[in-house]
Residue, then its C-alpha position, 0 to 999 in steps of 0.5 A: x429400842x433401848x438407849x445406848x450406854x456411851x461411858x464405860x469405865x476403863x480398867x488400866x492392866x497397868x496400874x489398875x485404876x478404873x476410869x469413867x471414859x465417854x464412848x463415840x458413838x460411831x467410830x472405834x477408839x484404838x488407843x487410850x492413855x491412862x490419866x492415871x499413870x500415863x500407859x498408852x493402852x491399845x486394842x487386843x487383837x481380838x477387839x475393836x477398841x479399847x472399850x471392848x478391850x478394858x472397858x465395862x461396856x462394850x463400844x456403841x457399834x457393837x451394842x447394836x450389834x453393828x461390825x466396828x470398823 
């Protein structure tokens, strides 16, 4: 089995600055403040987290082909 990446870069919708973020590796993150500009950025409502949402690299659970949350 294949190691699971744990950091993804985060892409701000508001300012557009990417930032390199680590994953937990169990649980989803909902929320994510850019460091960057100070947004406060959320889950799309088809998502689990916001790595899934503004991230390369989708969240760990769902790497393993795992439900989040």
């Amino acid at each position: 089995m294949s190691e699971v990446p744990l950091t993804s870069t985060v892409t701000c919708p508001n300012c557009g600055k990417k930032t390199e973020e680590t994953m937990p590796e169990d649980s989803c993150q909902y929320f994510w403040e850019c460091p960057h500009c100070g947004e406060v950025l959320k889950a799309k409502q088809e998502d689990c987290c916001v790595f899934c949402s503004y991230g390369d690299t989708a969240c760990p659970p769902v790497q393993q082909d795992q439900h989040c949350c």
